[in-house]
C-alpha positions as CSV (number, residue, x, y, z in Angstrom):
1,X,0.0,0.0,0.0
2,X,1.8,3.4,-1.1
3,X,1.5,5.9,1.6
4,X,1.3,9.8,1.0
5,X,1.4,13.0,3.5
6,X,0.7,16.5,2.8
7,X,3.7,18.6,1.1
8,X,5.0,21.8,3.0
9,X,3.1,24.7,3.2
10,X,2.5,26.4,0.3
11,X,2.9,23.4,-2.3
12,X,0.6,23.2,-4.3
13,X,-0.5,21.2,-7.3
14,X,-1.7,23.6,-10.2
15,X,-3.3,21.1,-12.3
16,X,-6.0,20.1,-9.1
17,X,-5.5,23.3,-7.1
18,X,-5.2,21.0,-4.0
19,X,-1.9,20.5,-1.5
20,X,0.5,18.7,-3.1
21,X,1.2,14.4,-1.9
22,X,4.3,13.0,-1.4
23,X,4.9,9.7,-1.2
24,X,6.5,8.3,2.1
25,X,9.2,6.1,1.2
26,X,12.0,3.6,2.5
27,X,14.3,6.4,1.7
28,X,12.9,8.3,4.4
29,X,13.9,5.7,7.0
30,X,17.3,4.9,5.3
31,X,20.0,6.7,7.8
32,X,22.8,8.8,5.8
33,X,19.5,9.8,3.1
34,X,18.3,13.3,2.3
35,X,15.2,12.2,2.7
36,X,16.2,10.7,6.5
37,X,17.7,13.9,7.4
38,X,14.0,15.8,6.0
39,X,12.3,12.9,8.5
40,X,14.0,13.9,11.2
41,X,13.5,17.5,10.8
42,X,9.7,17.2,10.3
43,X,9.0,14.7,12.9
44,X,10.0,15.2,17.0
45,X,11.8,12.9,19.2
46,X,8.7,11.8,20.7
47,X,7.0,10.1,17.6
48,X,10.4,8.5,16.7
49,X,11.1,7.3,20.0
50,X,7.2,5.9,19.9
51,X,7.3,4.2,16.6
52,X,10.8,2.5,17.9
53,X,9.1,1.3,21.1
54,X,5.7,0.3,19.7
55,X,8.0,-1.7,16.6
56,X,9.7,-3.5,19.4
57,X,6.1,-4.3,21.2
58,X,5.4,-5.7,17.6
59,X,8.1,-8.3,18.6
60,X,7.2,-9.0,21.8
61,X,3.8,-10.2,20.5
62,X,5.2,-12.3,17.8
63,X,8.6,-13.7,19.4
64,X,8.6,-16.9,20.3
65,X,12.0,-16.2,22.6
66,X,10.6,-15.6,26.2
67,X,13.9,-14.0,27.3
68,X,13.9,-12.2,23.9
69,X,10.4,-10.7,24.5
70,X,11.2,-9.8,28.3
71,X,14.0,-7.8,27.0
72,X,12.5,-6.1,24.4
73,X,9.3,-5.2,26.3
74,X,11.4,-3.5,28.7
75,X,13.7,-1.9,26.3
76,X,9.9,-0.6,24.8
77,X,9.3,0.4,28.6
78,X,12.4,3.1,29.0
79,X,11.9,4.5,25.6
80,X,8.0,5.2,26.5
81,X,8.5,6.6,30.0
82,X,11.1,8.5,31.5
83,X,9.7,7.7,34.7
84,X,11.2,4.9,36.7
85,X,7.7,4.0,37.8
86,X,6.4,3.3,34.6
87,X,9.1,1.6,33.2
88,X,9.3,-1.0,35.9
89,X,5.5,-1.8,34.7
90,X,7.5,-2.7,31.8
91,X,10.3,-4.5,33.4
92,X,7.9,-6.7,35.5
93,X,5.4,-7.9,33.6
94,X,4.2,-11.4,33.6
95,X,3.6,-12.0,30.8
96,X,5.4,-9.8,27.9
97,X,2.7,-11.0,24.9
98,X,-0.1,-10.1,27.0
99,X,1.0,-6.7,27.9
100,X,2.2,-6.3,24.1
101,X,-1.3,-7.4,23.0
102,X,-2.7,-4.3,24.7
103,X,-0.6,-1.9,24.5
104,X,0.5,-2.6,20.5
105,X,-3.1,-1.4,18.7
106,X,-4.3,1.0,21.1
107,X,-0.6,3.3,21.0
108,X,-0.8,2.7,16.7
109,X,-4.3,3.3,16.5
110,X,-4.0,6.6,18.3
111,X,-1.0,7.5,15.8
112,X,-2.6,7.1,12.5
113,X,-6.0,8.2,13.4
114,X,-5.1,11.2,10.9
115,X,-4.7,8.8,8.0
116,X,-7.7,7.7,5.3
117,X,-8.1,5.7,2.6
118,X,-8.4,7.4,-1.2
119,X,-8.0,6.8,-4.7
120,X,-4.6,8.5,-6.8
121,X,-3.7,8.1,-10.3
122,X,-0.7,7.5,-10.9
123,X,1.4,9.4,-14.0
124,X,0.4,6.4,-15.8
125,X,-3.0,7.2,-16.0
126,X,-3.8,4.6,-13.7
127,X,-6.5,4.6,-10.3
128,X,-5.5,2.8,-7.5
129,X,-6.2,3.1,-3.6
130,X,-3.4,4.6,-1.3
131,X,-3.4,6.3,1.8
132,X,-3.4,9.5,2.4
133,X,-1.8,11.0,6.0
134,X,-2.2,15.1,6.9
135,X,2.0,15.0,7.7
136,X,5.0,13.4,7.5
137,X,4.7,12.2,11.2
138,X,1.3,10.3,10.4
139,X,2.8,8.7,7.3
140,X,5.8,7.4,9.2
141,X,3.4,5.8,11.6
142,X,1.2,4.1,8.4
143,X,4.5,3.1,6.8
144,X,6.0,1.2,9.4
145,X,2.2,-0.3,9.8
146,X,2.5,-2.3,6.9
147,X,6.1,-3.6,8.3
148,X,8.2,-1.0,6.1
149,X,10.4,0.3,8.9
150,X,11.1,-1.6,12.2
151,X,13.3,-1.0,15.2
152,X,16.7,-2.8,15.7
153,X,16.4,-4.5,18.4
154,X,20.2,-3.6,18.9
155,X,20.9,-0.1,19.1
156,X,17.0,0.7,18.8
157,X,17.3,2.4,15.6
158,X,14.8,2.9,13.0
159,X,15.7,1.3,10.0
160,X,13.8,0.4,6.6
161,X,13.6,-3.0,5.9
162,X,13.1,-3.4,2.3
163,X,15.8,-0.5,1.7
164,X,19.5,-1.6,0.7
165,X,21.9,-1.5,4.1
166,X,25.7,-1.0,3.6
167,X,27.2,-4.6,5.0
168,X,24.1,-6.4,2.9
169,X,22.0,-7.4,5.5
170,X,18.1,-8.5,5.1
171,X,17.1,-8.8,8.6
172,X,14.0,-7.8,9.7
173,X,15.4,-7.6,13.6
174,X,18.7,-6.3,13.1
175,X,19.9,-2.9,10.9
176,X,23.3,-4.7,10.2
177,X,24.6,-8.2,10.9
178,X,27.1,-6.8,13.2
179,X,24.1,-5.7,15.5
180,X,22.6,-9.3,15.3
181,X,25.4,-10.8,16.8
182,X,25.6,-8.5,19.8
183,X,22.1,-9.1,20.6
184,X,22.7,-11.9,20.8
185,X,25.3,-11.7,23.1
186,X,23.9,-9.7,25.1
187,X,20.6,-12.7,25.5
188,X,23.3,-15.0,25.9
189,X,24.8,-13.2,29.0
190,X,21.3,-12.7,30.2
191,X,20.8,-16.4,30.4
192,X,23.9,-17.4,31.7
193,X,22.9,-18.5,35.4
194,X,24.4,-16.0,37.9
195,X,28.3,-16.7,39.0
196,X,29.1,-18.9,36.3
197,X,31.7,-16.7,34.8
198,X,33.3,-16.5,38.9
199,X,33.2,-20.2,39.4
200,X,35.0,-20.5,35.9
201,X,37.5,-17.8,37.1
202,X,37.9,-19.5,40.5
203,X,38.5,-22.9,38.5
204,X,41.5,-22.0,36.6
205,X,43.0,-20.3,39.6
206,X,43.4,-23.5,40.9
């Protein structure tokens, strides 16, 4: 589904005499971009920081790695909140799918409220149905709906998936390879029972 947003204030198309559509694109989620650098000037730290968190509650929900979700669910948590309170919500949770379950549609649903569904021909001459968002921040929001961006669950960067990376990578978790295997790393250090690595030091004291 192509996704549009309203141009800048001021475009307009002459032909329809209606504010001129742009089409939201991988570009615009590819880091080192023009079009990345335009995202991040028209959108705050607060909807990027929410699309990261609710992309990693996406995960949660449809991981099948308990420690995997746990950690990403309270990765979600302290990007959400700044408050130690909340986050511990987060942190604690019984049961990560559950709490992904709820939170997941009700946060997305309230961030693409602004979009609607309409018709566009295309330069072809062509009709087909797209959707159309009232700014660049709603569009980002429907874009990463239909999976185009997601959130590495790494370094917690936005990143779009169908979008050529540098080192050749295709994952759908991971911006680069090199992030995939320090996740997991880091999982495998949070699984490791407590005082193994000390008992192993101890050991070759001996």
């Amino acid at each position: 589904m192509r996704v549009f947003f309203r141009g800048k204030p001021g475009e307009w198309d002459e032909l329809i005499g209606l504010a001129r559509l742009t089409e939201f694109t991988s570009a615009y989620a590819t880091p080192g971009t023009p079009k990345y650098s335009e995202m991040v000037q028209s959108t705050t730290e607060r909807d990027r920081n929410r699309l990261r968190a609710l992309r990693l509650l996406r995960y949660v929900h449809a991981g099948h790695d308990d420690m995997a979700a746990k950690k990403a669910l309270s990765d979600a948590g302290q990007i959400l909140f700044d408050d130690p309170q909340f986050q511990s919500v987060f942190v604690g949770a019984k049961s990560p799918r559950e709490a992904a379950r709820v939170l997941y549609p009700g946060y997305f649903t309230d961030e693409i409220k602004g979009a609607r569904l309409a018709i566009h021909r295309t330069k072809h001459g062509e009709f087909i149905p797209v959707v159309r968002c009232p700014n660049m921040t709603t569009a980002m929001f429907v874009f990463a709906a239909f999976h185009g961006i997601e959130t590495c669950l790494n370094c917690q960067k936005l990143f779009a998936v169908d979008a050529a990376r540098p080192d050749g990578s295709s994952s759908e978790r991971y911006c680069t390879a090199a992030c995939g295997q320090r996740y997991r790393q880091k999982l495998y250090r949070l699984r490791r029972p407590r005082g193994q690595k000390s008992r192993k030091i101890r050991k070759e004291r001996r």
